[in-house]
Residue frames relative to the residue before (quaternion, step in Angstrom):
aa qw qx qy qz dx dy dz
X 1.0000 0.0000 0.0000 0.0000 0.00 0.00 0.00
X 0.6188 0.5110 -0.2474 0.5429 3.55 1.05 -0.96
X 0.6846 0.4620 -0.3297 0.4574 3.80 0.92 -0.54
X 0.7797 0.3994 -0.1872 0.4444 3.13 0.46 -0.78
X 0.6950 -0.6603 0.2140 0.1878 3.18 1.44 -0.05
X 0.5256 0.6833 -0.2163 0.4584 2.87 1.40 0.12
X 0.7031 0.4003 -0.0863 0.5813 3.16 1.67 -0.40
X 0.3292 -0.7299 0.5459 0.2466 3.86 -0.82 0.42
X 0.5995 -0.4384 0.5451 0.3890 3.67 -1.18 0.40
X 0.7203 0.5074 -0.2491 0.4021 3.32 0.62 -1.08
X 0.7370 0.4216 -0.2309 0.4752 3.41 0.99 -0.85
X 0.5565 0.4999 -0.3878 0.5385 3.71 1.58 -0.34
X 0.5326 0.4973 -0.4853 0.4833 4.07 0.94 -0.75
X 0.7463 0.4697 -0.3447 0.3219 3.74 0.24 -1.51
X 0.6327 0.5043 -0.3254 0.4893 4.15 1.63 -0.81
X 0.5155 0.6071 -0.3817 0.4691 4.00 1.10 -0.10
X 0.7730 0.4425 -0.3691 0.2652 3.29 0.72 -0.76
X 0.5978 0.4867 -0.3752 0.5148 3.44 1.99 0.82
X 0.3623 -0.7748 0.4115 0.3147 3.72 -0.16 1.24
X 0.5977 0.6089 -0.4192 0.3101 3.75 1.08 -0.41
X 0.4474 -0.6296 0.5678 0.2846 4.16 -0.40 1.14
X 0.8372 0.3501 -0.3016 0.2925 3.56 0.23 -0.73
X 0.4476 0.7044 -0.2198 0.5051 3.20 1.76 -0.46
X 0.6720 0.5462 -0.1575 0.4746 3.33 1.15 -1.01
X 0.7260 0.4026 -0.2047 0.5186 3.19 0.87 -1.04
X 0.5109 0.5943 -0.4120 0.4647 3.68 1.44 -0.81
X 0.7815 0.3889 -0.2747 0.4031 3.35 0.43 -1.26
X 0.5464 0.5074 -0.4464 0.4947 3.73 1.03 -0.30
X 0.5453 0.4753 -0.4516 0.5223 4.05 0.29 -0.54
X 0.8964 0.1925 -0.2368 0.3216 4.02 0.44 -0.82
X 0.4171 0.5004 -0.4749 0.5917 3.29 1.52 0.44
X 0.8041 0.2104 -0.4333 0.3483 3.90 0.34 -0.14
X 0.6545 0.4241 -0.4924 0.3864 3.59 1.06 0.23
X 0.5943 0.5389 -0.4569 0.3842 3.44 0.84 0.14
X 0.4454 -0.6927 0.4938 0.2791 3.53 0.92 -0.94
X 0.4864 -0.8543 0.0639 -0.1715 3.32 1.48 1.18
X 0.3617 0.6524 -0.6652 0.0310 3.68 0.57 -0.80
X 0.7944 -0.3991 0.3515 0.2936 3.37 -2.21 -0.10
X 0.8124 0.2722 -0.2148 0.4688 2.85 0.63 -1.28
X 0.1214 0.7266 -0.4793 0.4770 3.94 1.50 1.13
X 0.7994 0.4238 -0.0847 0.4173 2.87 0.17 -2.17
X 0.5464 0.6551 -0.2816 0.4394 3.54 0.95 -0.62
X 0.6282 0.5671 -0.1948 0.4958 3.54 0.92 -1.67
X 0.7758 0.4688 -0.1858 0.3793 3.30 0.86 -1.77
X 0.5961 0.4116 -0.3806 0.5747 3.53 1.24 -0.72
X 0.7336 0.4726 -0.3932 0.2897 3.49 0.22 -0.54
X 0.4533 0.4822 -0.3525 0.6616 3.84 1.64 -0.24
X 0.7380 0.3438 -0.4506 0.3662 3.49 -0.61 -1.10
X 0.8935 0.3026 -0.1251 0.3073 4.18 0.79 -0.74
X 0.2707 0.5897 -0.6461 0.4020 2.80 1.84 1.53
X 0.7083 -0.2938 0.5165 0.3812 3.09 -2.09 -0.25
X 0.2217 -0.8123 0.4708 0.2633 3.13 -1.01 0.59
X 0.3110 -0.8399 0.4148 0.1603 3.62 0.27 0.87
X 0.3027 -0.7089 0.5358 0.3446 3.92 -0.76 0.63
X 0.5373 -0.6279 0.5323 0.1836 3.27 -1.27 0.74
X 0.5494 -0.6941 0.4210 0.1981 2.99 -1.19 2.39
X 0.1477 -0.6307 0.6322 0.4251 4.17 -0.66 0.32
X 0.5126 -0.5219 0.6436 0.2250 2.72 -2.08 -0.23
X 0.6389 -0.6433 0.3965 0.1441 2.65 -1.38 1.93
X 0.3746 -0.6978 0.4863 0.3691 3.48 -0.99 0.91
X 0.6232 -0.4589 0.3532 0.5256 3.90 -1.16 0.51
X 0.7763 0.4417 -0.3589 0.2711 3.37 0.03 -0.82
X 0.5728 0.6458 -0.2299 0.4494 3.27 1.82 -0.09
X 0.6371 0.5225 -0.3254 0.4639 3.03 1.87 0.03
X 0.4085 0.7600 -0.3522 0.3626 3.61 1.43 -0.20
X 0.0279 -0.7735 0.6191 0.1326 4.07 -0.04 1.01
X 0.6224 -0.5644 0.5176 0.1618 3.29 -1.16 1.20
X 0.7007 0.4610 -0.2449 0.4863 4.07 0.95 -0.67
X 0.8706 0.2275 -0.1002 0.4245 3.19 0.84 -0.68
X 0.4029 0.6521 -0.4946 0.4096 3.23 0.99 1.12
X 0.5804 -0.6916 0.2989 0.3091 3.27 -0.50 1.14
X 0.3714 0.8503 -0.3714 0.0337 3.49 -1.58 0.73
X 0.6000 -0.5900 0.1017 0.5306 2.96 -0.59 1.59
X 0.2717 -0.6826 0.6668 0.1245 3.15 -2.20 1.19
X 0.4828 -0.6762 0.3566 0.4272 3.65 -0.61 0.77
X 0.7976 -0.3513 0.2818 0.4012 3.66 -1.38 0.23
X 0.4519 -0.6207 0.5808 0.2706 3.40 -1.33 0.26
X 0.3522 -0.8245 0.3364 0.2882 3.51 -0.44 0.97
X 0.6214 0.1757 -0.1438 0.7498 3.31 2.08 -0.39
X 0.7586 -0.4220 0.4331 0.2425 3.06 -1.58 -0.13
X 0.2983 -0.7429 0.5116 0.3121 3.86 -0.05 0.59
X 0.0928 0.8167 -0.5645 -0.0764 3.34 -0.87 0.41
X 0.2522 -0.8223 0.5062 0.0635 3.60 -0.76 0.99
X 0.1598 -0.8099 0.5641 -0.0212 3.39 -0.48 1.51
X 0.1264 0.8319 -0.5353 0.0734 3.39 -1.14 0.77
X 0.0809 0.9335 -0.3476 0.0352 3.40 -0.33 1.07
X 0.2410 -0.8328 0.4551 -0.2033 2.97 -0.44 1.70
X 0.0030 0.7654 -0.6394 -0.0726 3.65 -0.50 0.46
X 0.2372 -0.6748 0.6711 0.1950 4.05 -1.53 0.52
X 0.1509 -0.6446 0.7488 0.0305 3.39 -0.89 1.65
X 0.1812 -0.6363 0.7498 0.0077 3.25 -1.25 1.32
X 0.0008 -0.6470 0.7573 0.0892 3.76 -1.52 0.84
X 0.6078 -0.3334 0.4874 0.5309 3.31 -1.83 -0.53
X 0.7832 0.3179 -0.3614 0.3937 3.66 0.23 -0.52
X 0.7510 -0.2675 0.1084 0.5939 4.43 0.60 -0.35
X 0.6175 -0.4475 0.6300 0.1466 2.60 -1.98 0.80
X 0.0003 0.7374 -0.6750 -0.0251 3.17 -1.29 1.60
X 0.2151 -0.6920 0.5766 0.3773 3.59 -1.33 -0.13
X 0.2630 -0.7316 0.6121 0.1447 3.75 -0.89 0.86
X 0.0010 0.7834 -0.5910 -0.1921 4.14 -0.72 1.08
């Protein structure tokens, strides 16, 4: 294919980078009926020799509910919370700080 021309160095480097002879030759038949560029052929070797992985299902809804973090009643404060903060504004002629 590469003799006669029909193929690119470039596109025969990018079909090496699978060791399988038949694989190679598969993917040459679809890089020359599709019309190909290099960096195509690249993508295609680089898909055709991931792992294929099985596909994650999806959780049923009710499987998404976390038992911890659904709301519920908290017992009473025994006092009031109270939040204290103390702060003073120093004003000069030149700026205005807060001091905590």
């Amino acid at each position: 294919m590469i003799a006669d021309g029909r193929l690119t160095a470039g596109h025969a480097r990018a079909l090496l980078a699978t060791p399988d002879r038949d694989l190679q030759e598969e993917l040459a038949d679809e890089v020359l009926n599709r019309g190909l560029s290099v960096r195509d052929v690249e993508q295609l070797v680089r898909d055709r020799m991931a792992p294929k992985l099985d596909p994650v299902p999806e959780p049923e809804p009710d499987a998404l509910v976390v038992p911890s973090l659904t709301p519920r009643p908290h017992p009473p404060l025994r006092e009031p919370a109270v939040l204290r903060t103390r702060r003073a504004v120093v004003r000069t002629s030149q700026h205005t700080r807060v001091r905590w």
